[in-house]
C-alpha positions in Angstrom: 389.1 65.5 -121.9 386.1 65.4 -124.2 383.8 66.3 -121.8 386.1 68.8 -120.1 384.3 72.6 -120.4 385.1 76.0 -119.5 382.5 79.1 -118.7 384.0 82.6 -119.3 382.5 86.5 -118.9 384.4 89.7 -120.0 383.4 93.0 -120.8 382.5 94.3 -124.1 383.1 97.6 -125.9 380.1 98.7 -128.0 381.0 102.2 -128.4 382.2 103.3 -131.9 384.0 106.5 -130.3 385.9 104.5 -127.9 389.7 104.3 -127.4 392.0 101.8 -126.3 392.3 101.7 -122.5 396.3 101.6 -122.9 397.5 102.9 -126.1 394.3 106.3 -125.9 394.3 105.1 -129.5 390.9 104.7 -131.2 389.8 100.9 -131.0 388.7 101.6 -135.0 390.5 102.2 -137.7 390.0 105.3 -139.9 390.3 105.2 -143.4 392.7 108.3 -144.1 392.7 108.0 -148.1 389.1 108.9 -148.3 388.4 112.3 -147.6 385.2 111.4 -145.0 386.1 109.5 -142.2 384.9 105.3 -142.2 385.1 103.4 -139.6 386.4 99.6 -140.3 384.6 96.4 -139.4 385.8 95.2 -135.9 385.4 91.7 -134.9 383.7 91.0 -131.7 386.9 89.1 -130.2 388.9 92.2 -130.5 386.2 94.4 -128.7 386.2 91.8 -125.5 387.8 91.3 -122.7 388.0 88.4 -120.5 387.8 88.9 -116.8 386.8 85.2 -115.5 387.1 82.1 -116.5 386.7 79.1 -114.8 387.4 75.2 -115.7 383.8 74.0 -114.8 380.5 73.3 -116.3 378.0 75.6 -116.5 375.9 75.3 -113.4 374.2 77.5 -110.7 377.2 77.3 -108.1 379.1 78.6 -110.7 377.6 82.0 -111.2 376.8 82.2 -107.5 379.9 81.5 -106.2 382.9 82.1 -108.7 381.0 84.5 -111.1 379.8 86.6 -107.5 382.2 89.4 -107.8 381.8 90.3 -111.0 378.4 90.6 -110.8 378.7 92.1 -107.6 381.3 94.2 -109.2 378.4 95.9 -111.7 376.3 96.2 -108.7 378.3 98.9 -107.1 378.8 100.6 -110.4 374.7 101.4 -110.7 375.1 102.5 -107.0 378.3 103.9 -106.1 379.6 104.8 -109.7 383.3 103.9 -110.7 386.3 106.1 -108.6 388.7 107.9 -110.4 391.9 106.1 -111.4 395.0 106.2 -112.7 394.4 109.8 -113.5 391.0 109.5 -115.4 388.2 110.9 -114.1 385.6 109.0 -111.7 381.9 108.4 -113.0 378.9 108.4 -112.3 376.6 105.7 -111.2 375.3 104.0 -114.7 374.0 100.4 -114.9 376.2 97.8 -116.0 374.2 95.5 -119.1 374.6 92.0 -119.2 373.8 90.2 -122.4 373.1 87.0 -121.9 371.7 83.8 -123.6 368.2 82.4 -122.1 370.2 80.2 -120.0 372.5 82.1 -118.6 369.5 84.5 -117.8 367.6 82.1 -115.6 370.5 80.4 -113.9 371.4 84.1 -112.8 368.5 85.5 -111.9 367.0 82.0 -110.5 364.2 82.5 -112.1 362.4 81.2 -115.5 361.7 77.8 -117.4 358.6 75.8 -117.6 355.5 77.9 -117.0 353.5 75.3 -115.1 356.9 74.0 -113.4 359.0 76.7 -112.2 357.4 79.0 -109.4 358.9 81.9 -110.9 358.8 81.2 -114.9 359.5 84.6 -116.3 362.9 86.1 -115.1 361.5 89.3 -116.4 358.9 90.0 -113.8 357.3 88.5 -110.5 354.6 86.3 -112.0 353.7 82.9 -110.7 353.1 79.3 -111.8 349.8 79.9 -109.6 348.7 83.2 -111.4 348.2 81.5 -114.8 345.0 82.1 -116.5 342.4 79.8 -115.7 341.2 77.1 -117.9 337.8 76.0 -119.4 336.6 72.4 -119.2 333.6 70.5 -120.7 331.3 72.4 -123.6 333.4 75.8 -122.4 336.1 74.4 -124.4 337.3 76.2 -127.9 336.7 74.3 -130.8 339.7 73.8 -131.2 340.6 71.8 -128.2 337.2 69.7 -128.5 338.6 68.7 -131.8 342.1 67.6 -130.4 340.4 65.9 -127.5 342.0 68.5 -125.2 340.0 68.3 -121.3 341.9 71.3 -120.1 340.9 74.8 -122.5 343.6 77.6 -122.2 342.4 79.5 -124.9 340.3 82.7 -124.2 338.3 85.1 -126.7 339.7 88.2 -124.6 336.8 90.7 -125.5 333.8 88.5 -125.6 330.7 89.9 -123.7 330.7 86.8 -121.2 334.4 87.4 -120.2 333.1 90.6 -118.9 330.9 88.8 -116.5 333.6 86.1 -115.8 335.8 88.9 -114.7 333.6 90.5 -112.6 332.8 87.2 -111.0 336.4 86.7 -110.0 337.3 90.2 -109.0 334.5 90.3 -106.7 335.1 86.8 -105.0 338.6 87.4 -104.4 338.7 91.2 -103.1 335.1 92.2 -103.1 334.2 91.4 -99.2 337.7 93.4 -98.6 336.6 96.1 -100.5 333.7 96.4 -98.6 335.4 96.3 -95.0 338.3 98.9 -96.3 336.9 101.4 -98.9 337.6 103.8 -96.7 341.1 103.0 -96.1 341.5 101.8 -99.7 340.3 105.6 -100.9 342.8 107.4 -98.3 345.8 105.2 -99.3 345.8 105.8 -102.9 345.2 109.7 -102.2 347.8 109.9 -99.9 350.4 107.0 -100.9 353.8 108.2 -102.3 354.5 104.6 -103.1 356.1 103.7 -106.6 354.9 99.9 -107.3 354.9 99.3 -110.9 357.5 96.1 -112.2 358.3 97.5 -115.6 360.0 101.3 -114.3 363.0 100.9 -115.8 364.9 102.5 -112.8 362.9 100.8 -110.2 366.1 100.3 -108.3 367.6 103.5 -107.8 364.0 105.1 -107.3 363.8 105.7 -103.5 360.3 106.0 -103.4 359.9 102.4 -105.2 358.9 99.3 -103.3 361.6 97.0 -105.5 365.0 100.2 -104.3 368.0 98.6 -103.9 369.4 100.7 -100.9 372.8 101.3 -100.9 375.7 99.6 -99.3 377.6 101.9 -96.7 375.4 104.9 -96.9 373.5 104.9 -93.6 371.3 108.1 -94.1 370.2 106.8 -97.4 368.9 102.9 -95.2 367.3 105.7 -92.5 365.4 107.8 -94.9 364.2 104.7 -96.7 363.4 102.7 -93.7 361.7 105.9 -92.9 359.4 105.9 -96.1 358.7 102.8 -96.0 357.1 103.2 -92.4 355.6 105.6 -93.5 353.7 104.0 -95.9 353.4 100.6 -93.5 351.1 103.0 -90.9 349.4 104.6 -93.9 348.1 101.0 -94.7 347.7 99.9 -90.6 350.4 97.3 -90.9 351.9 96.3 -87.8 356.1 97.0 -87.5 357.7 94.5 -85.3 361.1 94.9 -85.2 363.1 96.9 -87.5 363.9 95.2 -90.8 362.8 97.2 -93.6 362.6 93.8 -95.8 360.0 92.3 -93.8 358.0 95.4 -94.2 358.4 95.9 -97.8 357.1 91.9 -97.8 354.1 93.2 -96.0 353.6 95.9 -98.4 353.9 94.1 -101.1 350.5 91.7 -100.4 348.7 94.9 -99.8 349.7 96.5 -103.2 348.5 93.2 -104.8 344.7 93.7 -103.5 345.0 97.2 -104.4 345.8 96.6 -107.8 342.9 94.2 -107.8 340.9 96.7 -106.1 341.6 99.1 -108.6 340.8 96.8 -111.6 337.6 95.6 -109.9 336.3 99.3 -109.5 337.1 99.8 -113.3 335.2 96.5 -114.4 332.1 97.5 -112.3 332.3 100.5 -114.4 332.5 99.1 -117.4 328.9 96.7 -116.2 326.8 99.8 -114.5 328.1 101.6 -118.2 326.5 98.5 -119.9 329.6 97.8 -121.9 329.7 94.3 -123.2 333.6 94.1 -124.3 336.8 94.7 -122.3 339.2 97.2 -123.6 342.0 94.6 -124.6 344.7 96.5 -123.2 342.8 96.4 -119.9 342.7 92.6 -119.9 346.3 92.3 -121.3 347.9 94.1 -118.4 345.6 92.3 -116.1 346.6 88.7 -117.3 349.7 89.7 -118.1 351.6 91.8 -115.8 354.6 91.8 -117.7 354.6 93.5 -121.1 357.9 92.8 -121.7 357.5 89.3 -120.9 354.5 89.0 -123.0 356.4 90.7 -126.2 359.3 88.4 -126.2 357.1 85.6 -126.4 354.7 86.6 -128.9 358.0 87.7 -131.3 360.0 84.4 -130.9 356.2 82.5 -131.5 356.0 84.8 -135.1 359.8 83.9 -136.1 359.4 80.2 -135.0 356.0 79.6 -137.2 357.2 81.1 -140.3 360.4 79.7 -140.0 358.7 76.3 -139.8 356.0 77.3 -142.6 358.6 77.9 -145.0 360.7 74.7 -143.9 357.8 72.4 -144.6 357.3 74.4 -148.0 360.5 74.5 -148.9 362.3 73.8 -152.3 365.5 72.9 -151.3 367.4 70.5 -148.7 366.9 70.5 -145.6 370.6 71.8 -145.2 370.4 74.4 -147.6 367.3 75.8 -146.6 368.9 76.2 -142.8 372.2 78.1 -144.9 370.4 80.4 -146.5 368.6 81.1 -143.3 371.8 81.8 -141.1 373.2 83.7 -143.7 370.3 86.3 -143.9 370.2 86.9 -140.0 374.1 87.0 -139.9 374.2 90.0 -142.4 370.6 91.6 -142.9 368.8 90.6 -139.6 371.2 91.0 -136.7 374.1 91.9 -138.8 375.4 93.9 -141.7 377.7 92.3 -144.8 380.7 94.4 -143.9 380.1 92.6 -139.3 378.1 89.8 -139.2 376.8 88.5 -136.4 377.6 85.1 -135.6 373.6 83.7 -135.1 372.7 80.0 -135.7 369.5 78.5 -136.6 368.8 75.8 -134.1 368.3 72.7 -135.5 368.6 68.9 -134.3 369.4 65.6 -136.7 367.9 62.7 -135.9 369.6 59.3 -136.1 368.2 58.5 -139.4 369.8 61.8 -141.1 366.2 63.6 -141.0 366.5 67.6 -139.7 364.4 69.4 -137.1 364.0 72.9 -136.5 363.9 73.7 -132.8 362.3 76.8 -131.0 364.6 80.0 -130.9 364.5 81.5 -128.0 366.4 84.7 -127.4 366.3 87.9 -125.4 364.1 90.4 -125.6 365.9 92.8 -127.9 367.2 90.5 -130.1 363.8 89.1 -130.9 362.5 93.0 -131.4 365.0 93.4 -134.0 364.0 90.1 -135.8 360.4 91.2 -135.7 361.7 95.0 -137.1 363.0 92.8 -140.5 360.6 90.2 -140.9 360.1 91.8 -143.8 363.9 90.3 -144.7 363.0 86.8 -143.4 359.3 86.5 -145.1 361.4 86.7 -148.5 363.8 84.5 -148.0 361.7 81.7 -145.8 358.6 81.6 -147.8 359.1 80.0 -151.7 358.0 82.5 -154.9 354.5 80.5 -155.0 353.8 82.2 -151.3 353.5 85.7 -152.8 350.2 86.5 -151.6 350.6 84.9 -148.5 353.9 86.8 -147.7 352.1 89.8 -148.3 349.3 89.2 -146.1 351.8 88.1 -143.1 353.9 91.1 -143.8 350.8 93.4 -143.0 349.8 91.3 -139.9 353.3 91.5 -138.4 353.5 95.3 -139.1 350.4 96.2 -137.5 351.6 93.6 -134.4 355.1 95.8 -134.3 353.1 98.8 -134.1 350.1 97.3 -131.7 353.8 96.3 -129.2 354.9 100.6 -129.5 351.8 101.9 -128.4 351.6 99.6 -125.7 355.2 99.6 -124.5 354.7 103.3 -124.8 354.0 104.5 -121.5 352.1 102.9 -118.6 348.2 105.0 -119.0 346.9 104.7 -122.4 344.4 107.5 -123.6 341.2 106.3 -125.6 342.5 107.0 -128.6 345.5 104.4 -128.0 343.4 102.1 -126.7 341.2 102.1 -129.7 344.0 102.4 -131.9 346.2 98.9 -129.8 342.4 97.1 -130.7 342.2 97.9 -134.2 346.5 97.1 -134.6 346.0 94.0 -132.8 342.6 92.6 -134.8 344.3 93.5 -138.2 347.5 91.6 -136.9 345.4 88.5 -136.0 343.8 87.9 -139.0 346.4 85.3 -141.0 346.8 81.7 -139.6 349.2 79.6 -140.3 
């Protein structure tokens, strides 16, 4: 019975407006004695429902055979909407959220884990194990991985005048002969294309002019005009349509988008060389190592929470125990929480069989991370000691001008000059504090 488990998922009211499904009564209190309305803290278990639960361990079969339903359940919602019922009114399509923990996401999605192991390692977006950045061996090394013997160099000075060259390099290896044999047909397509392509539109799903549209179940004019688009486009580019499986075309259309892309950023970078300038715009090179800003955000936040934590654990005052107390309790009710609902967040930590205490990585969703990045001002002064003053400071204005460096460039999708100069002189003021 000790190692007997149980997985469960529910639904979740978030809504401070809303009313109880049976009595129409509102799910929070209102304090009548005071003459403006308050609403009363509500614990979480009292907002949920339950709606599966199975006597299992957590594994893939799980959520892919006894968890399909309800998943499958919110995936009708974003397309069909929810019927009317019981006398309420029917709705409109909306999407369905599903908060999850890291491990949930990547068991779900099938996607995620070790970057050099997993073919897929960001459940976030479609990059590969095989489109990682390329290394530097030899005297191309950093300093910094000659000095800790490392033979493989990961580490790039993203606007130095020789990546320039680099770049151009491998831009015109890989899709320069192409280029040459369909600049025509490369011009024509990208005046005439209606094709949406990019992985971060937030409604990529129900756009029907996006390569990634989820066409709807039981609708067949909706597959026909589709199928019909995406033909379209097929013939624009001279693919080939055997049969009549809109899937397989959309994989065809897919590899052609990829050399388009790099097309379009090869075209840019020759630009920049006839133009004679030396150094990349960064967000240029960000968006072309990294196709996933999202991806690349939630990484760079839970790197910045997990090296101060571990700064101020080494410099700590206290023991181990009580430093990792005080921690929790400021994330439970000034982080992620408020004194009157906090949330019920716990430093990760691991003791070892000889009593000692190790912090271990936090790793979290994307929002949740954000909003410890919004109040690091509120974890700088409680993880740092009183002799780090200066120090605190100086982090403080590095991870502002990061927070605002992530705005403009989660912003929209075409930066002017003026962002892109302003993103450089964010990110270089951010950067300038080591740990």
């Amino acid at each position: 019975l000790n190692s007997r488990t149980h997985v469960s998922c529910g639904v979740k009211i978030t809504d401070v407006d809303g009313i109880h499904p049976v009595t129409k009564m509102p799910l929070t209190a209102i304090d009548e004695d005071n003459s403006e309305a308050l609403y009363n803290c509500m614990q979480s278990r009292e907002l949920c429902a339950i709606l599966v639960m199975a006597d299992a361990k957590d594994s893939k079969e799980l959520y892919s055979e006894v968890f399909k339903d309800f998943y499958d359940y919110a995936g009708r919602l974003r397309i069909h909407g929810m019927p009317m019922c019981d006398g309420e009114p029917a709705l409109k399509p909306f999407a369905a959220a599903h908060p999850q923990d890291m491990k949930s996401t990547q068991t779900v999605s099938k996607r995620g884990g070790n970057c050099k192991m997993k073919h897929f390692f960001c459940h976030l977006c479609s990059c590969t194990k095989h489109n990682l950045t390329s290394y530097n061996t030899d005297e191309d090394r950093c300093d910094r991985c000659k000095k800790r013997n490392r033979k493989k160099c990961y580490h790039i000075e993203v606007c130095h005048s020789t990546r320039t060259e680099a770049l151009l390099e491998d831009l015109e290896s890989s899709v320069g002969e192409y280029y040459k044999l369909y600049k025509n047909d490369f011009h024509l397509v990208m005046k005439e294309t209606k094709l949406q392509t990019d992985p971060m539109q937030a409604n990529r799903e129900s756009d029907s002019t996006h390569l990634d549209y989820t066409i709807p179940e039981g609708l067949p004019n909706k597959r026909r005009e589709y199928t019909q688009f995406i033909a379209r486009e097929c013939k624009l580019r001279k693919l080939q349509l055997n049969g009549s499986n809109v899937d397989e075309w959309r994989e065809m259309l897919h590899v052609c988008v990829k050399y388009e892309k790099r097309i379009q950023f090869l075209l840019t970078v020759r630009q920049w060389h006839q133009e004679g300038i030396e150094k990349v715009p960064l967000v240029e090179i960000i968006e072309l190592l990294v196709p996933c800003i999202l991806h690349l955000e939630n990484r760079l936040g839970e790197k910045i929470i997990n090296m101060i934590l571990r700064f101020g654990f080494q410099k700590r005052q206290k023991s181990p125990s009580a430093f990792i107390a005080q921690i929790q309790e400021v994330f439970r009710k000034e982080v992620l929480g408020s004194p009157d609902c906090p949330s019920q967040w716990k430093l990760p930590f691991k003791e070892d069989k000889d009593g000692s205490i190790q912090l271990e990585p936090i790793q979290e969703r994307n929002t949740v991370v954000r909003g410890m990045v919004n109040e690091i001002d509120k974890i700088l002064e409680n993880a740092l000691p009183e002799s780090e003053q200066n120090f605190k400071a100086k982090l403080l204005v590095a991870c502002s001008k990061y927070s605002e460096a992530m705005t403009i460039l989660t912003l929209h999708r075409k930066l002017t000059d003026d962002e892109m100069d302003l993103f450089q002189e964010f990110f270089f003021r951010a950067g300038i504090v080591k740990l």
